[in-house]
N, C-alpha and C positions, 0 to 999 in steps of 0.2 A: 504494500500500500504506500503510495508515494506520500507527500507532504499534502497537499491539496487535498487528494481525498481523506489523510488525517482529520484535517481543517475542515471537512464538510459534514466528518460522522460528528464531530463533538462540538458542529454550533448549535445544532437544536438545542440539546442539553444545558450548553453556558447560555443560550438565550433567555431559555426559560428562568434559568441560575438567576440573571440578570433583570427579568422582569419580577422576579420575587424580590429582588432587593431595593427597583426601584418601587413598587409599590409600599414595600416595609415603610422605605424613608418617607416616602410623600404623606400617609398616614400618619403615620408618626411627626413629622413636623404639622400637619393638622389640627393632630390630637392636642401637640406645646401650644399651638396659637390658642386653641381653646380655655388650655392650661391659663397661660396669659391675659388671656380676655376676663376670665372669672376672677384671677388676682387683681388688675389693673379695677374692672368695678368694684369691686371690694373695699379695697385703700385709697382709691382716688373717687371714686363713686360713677366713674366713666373711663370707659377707653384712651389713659391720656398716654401720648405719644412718646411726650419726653419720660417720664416715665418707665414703659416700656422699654424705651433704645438705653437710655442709663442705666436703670437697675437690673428690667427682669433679662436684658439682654443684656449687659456687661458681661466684659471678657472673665472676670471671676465666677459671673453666673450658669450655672449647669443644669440641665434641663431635671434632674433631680434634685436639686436646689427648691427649681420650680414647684416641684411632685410635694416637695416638703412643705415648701409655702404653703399648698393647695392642703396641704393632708390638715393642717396647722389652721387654716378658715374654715376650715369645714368641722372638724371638733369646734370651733368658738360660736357658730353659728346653728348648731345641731345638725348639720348635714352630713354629719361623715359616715363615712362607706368603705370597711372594712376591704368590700370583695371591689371597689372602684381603685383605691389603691393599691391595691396585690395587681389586677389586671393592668396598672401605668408600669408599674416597677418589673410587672413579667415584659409587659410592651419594650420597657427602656434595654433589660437585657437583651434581648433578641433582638430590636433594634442595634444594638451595640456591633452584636456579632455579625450582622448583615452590612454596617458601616465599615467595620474597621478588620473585620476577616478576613484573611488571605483565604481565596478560592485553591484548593487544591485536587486533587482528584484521585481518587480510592487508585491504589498498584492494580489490584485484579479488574476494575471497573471501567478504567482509563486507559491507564497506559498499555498494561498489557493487550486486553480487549482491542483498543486501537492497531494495534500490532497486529493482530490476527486476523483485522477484518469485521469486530465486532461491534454491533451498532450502539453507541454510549446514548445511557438514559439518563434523567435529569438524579435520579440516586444514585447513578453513580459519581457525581461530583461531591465535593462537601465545601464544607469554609472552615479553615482549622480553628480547631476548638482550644484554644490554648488554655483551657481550666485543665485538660487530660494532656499533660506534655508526656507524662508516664506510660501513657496508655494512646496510643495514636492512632490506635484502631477503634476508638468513643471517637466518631465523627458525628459534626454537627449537622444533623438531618437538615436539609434546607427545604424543601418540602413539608416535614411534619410541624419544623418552628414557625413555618408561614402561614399553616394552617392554624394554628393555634393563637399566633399572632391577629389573624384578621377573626378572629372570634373575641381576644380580647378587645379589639379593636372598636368592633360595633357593641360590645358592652360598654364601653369607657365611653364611648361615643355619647351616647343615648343618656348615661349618667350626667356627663358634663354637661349638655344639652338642656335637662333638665333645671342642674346646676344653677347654670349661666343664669333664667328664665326666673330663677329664686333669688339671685344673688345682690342685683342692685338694689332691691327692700330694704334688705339687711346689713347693709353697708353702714358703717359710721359714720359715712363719709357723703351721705347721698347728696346729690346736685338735684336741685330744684328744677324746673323749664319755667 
């Protein structure tokens, strides 16, 4: 098998690879704005801009920063949600691992498989898991975390949603019209 046709069995696979990660990201930086949005009404009593670009985006600020903020209004306000904040904090790790994971590709699934002629599926890729440096055969499913990812996704979703819809009431901070 020459190079090219290498090149042609193992794009489907890193495409899909690739549209799982970009989905992960786009949702997830969605999910922060939301994040944002619920904080910024809360302490400012409106969506203020300056605000937002200085604190909740400062370069010291981390999107679990954020998740803390959020966890931190919503106990003061009685809204808090045990299973909303397990589902950001599962979101942010896998998010993580879709951000900043070297794509690599299983010996028997890849390389070898390519060698032979064999047609590479989206499981056989992974994104190395750097929690299992010991154990380098715990590959991180990118399929199963996507999956589970956009489940936590449309939970958080629907929660903040809610959120947001509660949140300028109860603000200490409310702006008049």
């Amino acid at each position: 098998m020459n190079n090219q046709e290498k090149k042609q069995a193992i794009s489907p696979a890193v495409k899909k690879l690739q549209e799982y990660r970009n989905t992960v990201l786009e949702l997830y930086n969605f999910t922060d704005l939301q994040i944002t949005a619920i904080i910024s009404q809360y302490y400012m009593g409106e969506l203020d801009e300056k605000f937002v670009s200085n604190v909740l985006y400062a370069s010291s600020m981390t999107s679990s920063g954020r998740i803390g903020i959020l966890r931190e209004i919503l106990k003061e306000t009685g809204l808090y949600n045990k299973k909303l904040i397990e589902n950001l904090e599962n979101m942010a790790k896998i998010r993580n691992y879709f951000a900043h994971g070297s794509y690599i590709f299983s010996l028997l699934g890849a390389v070898i498989g390519i060698a032979y002629g064999v047609k590479v599926e989206t499981k056989d890729i992974s994104i190395f898991n750097p929690k299992h440096l010991s154990k380098p055969e715990e590959k991180f499913d990118c399929e199963k975390e996507y999956n589970k990812f956009t489940i936590y996704a449309k939970n958080a979703g629907e929660a903040l949603n809610d959120i947001l819809g509660k949140i300028t009431k109860l603000s200490p901070n409310k702006k008049t019209k």
